[in-house]
N, C-alpha and C positions, 0 to 999 in steps of 0.2 A: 492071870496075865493075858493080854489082850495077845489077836495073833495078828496079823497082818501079812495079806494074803499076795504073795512076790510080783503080781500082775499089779495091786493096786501102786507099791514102790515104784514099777515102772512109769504107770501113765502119771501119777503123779511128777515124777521126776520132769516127764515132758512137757507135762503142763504147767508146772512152777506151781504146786499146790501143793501145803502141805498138808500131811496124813497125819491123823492123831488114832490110833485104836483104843478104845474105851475097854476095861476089864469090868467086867460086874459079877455079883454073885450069881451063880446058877443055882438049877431047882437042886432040893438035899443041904445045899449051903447056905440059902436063906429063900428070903418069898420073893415076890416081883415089885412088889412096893422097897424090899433093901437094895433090890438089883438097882431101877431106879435112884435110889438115892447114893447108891455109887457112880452111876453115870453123871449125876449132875454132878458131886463131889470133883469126878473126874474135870468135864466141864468148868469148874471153879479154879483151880490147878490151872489149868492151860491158859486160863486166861489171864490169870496171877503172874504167866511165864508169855505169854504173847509177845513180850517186846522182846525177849530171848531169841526167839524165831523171826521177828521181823512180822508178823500174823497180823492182819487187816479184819479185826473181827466187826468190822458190821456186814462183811460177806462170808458167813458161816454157810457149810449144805455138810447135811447128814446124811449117814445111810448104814445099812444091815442087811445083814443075811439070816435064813433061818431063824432060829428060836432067837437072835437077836433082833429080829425085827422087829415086831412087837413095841419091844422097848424105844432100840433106833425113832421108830416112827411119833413115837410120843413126844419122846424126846424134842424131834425137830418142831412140834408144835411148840413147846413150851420156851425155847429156844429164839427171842423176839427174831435173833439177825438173820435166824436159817430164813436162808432164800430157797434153796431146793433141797429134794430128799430123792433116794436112789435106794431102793427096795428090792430084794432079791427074793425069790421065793416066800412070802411068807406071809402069814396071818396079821388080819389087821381090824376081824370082827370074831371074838371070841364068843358073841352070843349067836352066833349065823357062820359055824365053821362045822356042819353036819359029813360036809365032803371029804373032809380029810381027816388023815389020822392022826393028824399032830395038831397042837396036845390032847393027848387022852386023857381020860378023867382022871389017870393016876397021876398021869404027868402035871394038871392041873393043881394036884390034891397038892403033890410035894412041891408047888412057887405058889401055893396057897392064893389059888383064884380059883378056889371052889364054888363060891354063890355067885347070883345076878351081877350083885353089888360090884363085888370083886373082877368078875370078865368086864363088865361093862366098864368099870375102873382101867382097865387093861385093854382096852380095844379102841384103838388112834380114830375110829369113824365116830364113835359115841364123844369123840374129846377132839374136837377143829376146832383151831382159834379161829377168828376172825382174819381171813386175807391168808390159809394157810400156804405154804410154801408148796414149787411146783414140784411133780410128783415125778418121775420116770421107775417103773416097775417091772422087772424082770420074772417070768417066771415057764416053766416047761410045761406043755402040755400031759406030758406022761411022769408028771408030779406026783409020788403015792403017799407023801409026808403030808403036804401041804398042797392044797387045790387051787389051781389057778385061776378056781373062781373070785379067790380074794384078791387078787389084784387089780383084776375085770370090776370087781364090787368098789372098791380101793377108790379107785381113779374116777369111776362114778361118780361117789361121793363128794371128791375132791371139786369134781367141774361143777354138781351143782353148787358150791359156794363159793364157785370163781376161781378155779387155781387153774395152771394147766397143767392136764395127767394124763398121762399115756401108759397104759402097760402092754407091753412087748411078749406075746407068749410064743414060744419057739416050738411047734409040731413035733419034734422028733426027742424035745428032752426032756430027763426026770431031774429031780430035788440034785441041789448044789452042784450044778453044773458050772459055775462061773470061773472060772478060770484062763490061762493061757491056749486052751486047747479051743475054747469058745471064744476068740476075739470080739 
């Protein structure tokens, strides 16, 4: 079950945007290639339901947190309408994430992105479309999950193939900070 986080309901609500949370599998419950295929699943759904909502999909933006992110970020490449993407803490180069502790090799092992193949499969800088959507990236400097070198790396990426990316790294915070408390 997806969770959706009482801060996004709000700004949402202000903005006249709607929220869709995507559920996927986690590690233990399947790989990152099934997670994947529940998000677009999901994806397919909403869009099946779009005139339900009143939903304007060729202005799609995605985004995640944490160990959703990853996915999130793939996602909105593949994704033709996303226009922008909105990244919270998190990994987005699995073969160049020496800094941080997440994921670990165990963590790796159990959403089976064990080899090259696999992370490189899994890592949104190794897989830009063309024209990818623009980027805004959140992340804490006193991160111990995930290094906010990847966001800094992230957004790099992003500008040299044209997109525009900013990642935001806050001095004073660690891993999922995003909340009401952090406007």
């Amino acid at each position: 079950e997806a969770s959706v986080p009482s801060g996004f309901r709000m700004l949402s609500d202000e903005l006249g945007v709607i929220h869709v949370g995507l559920a996927y599998r986690c590690k233990l419950q399947g790989s990152f290639p099934e997670a994947m295929d529940d998000l677009r699943a999901s994806v397919k759904w909403f869009e099946a339901k779009a005139d339900d909502f009143n939903a304007d999909l060729s202005r799609v933006g995605l985004s995640g947190g944490s160990a959703g992110t990853p996915l999130s970020a793939l996602l909105a490449q593949e994704i033709v309408a996303s226009r922008t993407y909105v990244g919270l803490y998190g990994v987005y180069d699995m073969l160049n994430n020496q800094e941080s502790l997440f994921p670990s090799k165990e963590a790796r092992s159990d959403f089976g992105i064990n080899d090259i193949v696999q992370q490189r499969a899994a890592s949104v800088t190794h897989n830009l479309r063309t024209n990818p959507p623009a980027a805004l990236l959140f992340h804490g400097a006193k991160d111990i999950l995930t290094h906010h070198s990847q966001s800094i790396r992230y957004a790099e990426r992003l500008e040299t193939q044209g997109a525009f990316a900013e990642a935001i790294i806050y001095p004073e915070v660690n891993h999922g900070f995003f909340s009401e408390r952090y406007p």
